[in-house]
GUBAPA-53955 format. One line per 3 residues: number of its first residue (from 1); their letters; for each residue y, x, z of C-alpha. Coordinates in steps of 0.001 Angstrom, whole numbers, plus 500000, padded with zeros to 6 digits. Each point is the difference from the previous one (the first is absolute). Example, Ala and Ser with C-alpha at 12.3 -4.5 7.8 and 13.67 -1.06 7.14 Angstrom:
% GUBAPA-53955
1	as	495500 512300 507800 ~ 503440 501370 499340
//
This chain:
% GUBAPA-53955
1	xxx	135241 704889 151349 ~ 496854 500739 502213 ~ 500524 499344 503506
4	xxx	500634 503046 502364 ~ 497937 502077 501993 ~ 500910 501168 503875
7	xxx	502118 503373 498838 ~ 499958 499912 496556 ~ 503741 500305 498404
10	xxx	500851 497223 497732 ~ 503001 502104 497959 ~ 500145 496581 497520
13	xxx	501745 498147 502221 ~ 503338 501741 499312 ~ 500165 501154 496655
16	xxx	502980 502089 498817 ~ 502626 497530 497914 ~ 499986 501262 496663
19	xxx	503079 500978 498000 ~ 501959 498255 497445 ~ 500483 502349 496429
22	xxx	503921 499532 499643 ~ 502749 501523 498302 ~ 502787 502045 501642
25	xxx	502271 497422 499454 ~ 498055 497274 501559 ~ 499336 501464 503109
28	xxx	503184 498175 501358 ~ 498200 496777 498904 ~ 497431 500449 502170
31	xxx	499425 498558 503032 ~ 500284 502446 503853 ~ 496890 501341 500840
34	xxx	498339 499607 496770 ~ 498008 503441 498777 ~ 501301 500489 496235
37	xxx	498871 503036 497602 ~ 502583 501084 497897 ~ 501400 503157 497765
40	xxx	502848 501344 500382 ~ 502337 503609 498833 ~ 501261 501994 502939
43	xxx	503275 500085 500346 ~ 500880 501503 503538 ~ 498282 501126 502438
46	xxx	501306 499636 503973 ~ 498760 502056 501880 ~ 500914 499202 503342
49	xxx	499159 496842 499296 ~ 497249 499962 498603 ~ 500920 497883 496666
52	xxx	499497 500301 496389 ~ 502551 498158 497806 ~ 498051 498603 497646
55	xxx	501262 498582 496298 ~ 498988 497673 496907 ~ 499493 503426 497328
58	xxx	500152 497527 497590 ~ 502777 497812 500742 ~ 502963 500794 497870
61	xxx	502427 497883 500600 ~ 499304 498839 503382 ~ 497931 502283 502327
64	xxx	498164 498611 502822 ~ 499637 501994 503206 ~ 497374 499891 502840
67	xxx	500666 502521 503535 ~ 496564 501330 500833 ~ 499311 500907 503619
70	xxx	497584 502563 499910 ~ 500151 501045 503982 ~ 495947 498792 499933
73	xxx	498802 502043 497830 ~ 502222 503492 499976 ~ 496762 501591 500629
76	xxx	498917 499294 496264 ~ 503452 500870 498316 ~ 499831 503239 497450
79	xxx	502900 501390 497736 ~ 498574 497699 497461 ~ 500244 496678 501550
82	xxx	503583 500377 500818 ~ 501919 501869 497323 ~ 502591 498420 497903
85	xxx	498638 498339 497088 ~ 496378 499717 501193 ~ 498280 496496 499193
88	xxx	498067 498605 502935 ~ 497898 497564 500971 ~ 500807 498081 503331
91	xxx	497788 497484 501880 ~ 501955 498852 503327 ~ 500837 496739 501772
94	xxx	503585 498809 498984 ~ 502785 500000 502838 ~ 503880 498108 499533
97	xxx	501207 501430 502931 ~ 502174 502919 498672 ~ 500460 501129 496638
100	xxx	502069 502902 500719 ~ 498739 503448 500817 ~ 501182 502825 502300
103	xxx	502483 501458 496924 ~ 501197 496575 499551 ~ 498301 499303 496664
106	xxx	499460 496403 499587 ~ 496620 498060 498339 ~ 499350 496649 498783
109	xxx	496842 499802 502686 ~ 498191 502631 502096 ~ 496119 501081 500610
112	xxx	498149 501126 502616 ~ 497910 502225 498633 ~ 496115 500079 500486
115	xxx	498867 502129 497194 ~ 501635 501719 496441 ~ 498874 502470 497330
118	xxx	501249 501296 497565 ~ 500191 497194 496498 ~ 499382 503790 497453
121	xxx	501329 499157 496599 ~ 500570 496278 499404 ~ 501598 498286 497410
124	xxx	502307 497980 502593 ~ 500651 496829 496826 ~ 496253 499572 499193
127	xxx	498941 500023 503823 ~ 502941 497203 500471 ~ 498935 497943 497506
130	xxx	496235 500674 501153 ~ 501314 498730 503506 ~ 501857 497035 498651
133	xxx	496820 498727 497615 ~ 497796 500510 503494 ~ 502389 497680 502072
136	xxx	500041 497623 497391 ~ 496398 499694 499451 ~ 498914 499952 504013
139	xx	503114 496932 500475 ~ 498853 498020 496984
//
């Protein structure tokens, strides 16, 4: 890094953590504070709150649920992003401290939103496995 000049900003020295591709139902895995990017189908929407319910589409047998607290970013919210059904994309740091919402539905983890937008059509079992083969090569 060159050294630095009287008044000139140096805006390397605290770079932005990055965030961690996961599944929905791994975000509970995942340590406080980290960011995590993840998809998930709308399944409520609170909101005096301010939180999405969140669930594993795919998940059959066992679904996976993540509360997402949107109060941050309300600004950005359309019809879209929070109707029933819609797939999203989240990217928010992960917070354990409650995982029940204002309507008493409960999660397996909860986000703090920073950013999400709409996932469009996605075939929820190819992206898993996509995820899955991506973790496993970057641990190896």
């Amino acid at each position: 890094m060159p050294p630095r000049r009287t008044g000139e900003y140096v805006y390397l020295e605290s770079k932005p953590q990055a965030s961690q591709l996961v599944l929905l139902s791994q975000v509970a895995g995942v340590s406080e504070g980290s960011k995590v990017r993840c998809l998930g189908c709308v399944s409520s929407y609170d909101v005096p709150s301010a939180t999405l319910l969140l669930e594993d589409h795919a998940a059959i047998s066992k679904r996976s649920t993540v509360l997402v607290n949107v109060d941050g970013i309300t600004s950005t919210l359309n019809a879209e992003l929070t109707q029933i059904g819609a797939l999203l994309n989240v990217v928010g740091y992960v917070d354990h401290g409650s995982v029940v919402n204002a309507s008493g539905e409960k999660s397996s983890a909860n986000v703090n939103a920073l950013m999400i937008w709409s996932a469009g059509a996605v075939k929820v079992d190819e992206y898993e496995t996509a995820v899955k083969d991506m973790q496993s090569t970057c641990t190896t």
